[in-house]
C-alpha positions as CSV (number, residue, x, y, z in Angstrom):
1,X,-10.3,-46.3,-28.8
2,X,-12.4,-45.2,-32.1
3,X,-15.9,-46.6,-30.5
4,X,-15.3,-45.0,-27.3
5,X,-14.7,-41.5,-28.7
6,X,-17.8,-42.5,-31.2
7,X,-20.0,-43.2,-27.8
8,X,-18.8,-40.6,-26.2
9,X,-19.4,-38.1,-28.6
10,X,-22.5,-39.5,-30.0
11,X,-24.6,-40.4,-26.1
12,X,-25.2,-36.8,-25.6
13,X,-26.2,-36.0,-29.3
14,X,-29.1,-39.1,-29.2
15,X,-30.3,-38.4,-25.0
16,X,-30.6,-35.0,-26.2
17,X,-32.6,-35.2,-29.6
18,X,-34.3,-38.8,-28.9
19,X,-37.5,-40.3,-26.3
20,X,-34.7,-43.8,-25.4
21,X,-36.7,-46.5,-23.3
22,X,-34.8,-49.2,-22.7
23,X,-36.6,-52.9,-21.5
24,X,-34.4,-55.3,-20.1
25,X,-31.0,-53.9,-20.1
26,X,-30.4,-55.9,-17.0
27,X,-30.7,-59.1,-19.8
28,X,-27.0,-57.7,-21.0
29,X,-24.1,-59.2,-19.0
30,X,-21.5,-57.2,-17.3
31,X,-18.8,-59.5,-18.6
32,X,-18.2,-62.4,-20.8
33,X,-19.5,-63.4,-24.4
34,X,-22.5,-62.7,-25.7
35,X,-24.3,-62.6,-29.1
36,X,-27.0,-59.4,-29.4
37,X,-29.2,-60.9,-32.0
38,X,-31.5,-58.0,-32.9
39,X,-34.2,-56.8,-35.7
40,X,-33.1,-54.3,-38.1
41,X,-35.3,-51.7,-39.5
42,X,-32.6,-48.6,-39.7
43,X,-29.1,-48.0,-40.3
44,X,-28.9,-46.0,-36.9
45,X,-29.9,-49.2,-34.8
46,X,-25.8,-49.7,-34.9
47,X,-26.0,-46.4,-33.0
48,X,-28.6,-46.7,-30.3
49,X,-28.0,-50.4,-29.0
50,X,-24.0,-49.5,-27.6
51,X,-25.8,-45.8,-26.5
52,X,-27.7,-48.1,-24.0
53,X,-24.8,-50.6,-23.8
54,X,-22.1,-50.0,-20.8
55,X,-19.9,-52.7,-22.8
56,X,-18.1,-52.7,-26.3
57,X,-20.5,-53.7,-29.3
58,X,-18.2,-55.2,-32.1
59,X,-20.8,-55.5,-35.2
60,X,-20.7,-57.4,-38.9
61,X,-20.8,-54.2,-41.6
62,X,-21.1,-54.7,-45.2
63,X,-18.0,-54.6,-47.1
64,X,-19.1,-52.2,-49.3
65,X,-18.5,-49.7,-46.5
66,X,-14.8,-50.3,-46.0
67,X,-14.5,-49.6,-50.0
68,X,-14.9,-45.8,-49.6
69,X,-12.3,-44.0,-47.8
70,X,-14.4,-41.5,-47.0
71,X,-16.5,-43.6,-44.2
72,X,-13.9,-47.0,-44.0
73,X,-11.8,-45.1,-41.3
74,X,-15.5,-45.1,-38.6
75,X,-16.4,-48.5,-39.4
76,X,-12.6,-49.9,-39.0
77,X,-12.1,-47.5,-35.4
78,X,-15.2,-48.9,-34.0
79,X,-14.0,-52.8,-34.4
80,X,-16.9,-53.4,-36.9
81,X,-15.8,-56.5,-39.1
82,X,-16.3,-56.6,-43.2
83,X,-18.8,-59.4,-44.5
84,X,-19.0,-59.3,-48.3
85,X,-22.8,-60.6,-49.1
86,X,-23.8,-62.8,-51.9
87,X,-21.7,-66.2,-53.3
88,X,-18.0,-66.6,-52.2
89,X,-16.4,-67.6,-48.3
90,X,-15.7,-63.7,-47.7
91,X,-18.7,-64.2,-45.0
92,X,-16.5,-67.5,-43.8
93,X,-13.8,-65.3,-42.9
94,X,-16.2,-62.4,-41.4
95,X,-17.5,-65.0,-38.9
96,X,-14.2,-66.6,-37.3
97,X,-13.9,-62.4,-36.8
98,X,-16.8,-62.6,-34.9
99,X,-16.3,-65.9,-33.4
100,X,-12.5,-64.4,-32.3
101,X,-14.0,-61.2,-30.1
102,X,-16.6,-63.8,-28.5
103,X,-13.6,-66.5,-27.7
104,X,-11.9,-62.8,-26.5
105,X,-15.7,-62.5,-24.4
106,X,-16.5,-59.7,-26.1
107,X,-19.9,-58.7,-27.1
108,X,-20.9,-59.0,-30.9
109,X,-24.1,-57.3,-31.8
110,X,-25.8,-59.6,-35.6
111,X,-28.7,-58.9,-37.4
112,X,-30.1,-62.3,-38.2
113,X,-31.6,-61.3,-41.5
114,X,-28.5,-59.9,-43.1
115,X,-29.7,-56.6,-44.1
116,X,-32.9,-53.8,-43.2
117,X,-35.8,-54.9,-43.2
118,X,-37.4,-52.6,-46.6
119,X,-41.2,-52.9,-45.0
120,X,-40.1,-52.4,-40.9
121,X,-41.5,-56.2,-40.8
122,X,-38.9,-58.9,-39.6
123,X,-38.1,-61.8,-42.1
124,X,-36.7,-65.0,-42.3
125,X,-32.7,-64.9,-41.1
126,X,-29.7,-66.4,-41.5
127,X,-28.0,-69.1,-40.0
128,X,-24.7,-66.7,-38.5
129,X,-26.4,-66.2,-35.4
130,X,-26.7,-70.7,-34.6
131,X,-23.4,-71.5,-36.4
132,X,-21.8,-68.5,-33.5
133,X,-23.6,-69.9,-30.7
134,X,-22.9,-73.2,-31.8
135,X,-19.0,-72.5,-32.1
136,X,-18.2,-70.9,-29.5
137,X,-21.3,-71.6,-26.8
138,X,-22.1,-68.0,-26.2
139,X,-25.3,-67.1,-25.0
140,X,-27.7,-65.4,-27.7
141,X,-29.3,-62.3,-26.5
142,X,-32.8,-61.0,-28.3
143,X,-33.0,-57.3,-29.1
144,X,-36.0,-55.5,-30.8
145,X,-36.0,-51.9,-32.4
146,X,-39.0,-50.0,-32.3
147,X,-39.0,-46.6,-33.5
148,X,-35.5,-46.4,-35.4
149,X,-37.4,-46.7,-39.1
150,X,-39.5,-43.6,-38.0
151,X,-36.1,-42.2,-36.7
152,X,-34.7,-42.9,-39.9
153,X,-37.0,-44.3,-43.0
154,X,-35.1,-46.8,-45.3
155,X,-33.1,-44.5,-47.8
156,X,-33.1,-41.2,-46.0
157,X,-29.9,-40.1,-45.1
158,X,-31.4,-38.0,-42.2
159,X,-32.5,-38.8,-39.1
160,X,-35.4,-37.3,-37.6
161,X,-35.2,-36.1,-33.9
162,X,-37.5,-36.1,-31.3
163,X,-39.1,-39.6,-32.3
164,X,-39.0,-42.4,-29.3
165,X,-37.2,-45.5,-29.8
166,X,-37.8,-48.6,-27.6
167,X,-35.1,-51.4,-26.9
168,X,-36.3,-54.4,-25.3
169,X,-33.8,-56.7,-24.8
170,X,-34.6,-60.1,-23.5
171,X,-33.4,-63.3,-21.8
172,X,-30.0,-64.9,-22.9
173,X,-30.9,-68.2,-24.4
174,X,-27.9,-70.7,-24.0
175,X,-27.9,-73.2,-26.7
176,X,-24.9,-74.7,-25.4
177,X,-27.0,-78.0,-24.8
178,X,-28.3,-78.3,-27.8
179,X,-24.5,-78.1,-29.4
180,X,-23.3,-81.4,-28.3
């Protein structure tokens, strides 16, 4: 109930403020599992990708979020699913969350390399996104951001209107195949 209220009170805020193209949303599937792999250069890319979305977006968020009260009630009402970073198998037990709303064919949106990018370039990721697809066979979606970092720079806790920001979203890719 949380992320709906969330969209819905959020989608007029960014069409009004924000230049949104969206490539490929056609790439998205109206039902069924699938794995939104994307680049991420701002914290408001969680916010623009279910804006252009017509499905739930369940989402990995840093632990450290769900420590403070003051922001732990938005993260837990919009389904988003603690992953402590670093040593330990706290990340373990944030995948079988993920790997649960996919087996539920839910949508789970990832960022490969585990945190924003500091430079806007993308860098080597993480293996989450092929031990997923590998589990539970569902089809890995490729997302770009262009325009979020200018939207909102790394460590700004504004963000800027009237910028563009471009989603291209490509292909699925089923590694089911490659599983066996």
């Amino acid at each position: 109930m949380g992320y709906w209220i969330t969209k819905y009170v959020l989608t007029p805020y960014l069409r009004l403020f924000f230049r949104i193209r969206v490539e490929g949303r056609e790439n998205i599937p109206e039902r069924g599992a699938a794995i939104l792999a994307s680049n991420h250069i701002s914290f408001c890319d969680s916010f623009f990708l279910p804006l252009v979305v017509p499905r739930r977006v369940r989402y990995v968020a840093k632990a450290e979020y769900f420590d403070n009260w003051k922001v732990a009630w938005f993260f837990r009402a919009n389904g988003h699913i603690p992953i402590r970073r670093g040593e330990g198998a706290d990340w373990k037990r944030a995948m079988d969350g993920a790997a649960e709303a996919l087996e539920a064919g839910e949508l789970f949106g990832i960022y490969p390399e585990g945190t924003r990018s500091k430079d806007g370039r993308l860098h080597r990721g993480h293996t989450g996104v092929a031990m997923l697809a590998a589990r539970t066979g569902a089809p890995v979606i490729p997302i770009g951001f262009i325009g979020t970092d200018r939207a909102q720079p790394v460590g700004s806790k504004m963000i800027w209107p009237f910028k563009t920001i471009t989603i291209r979203i490509g292909p699925p890719v089923d590694f089911s195949a490659q599983a066996d």
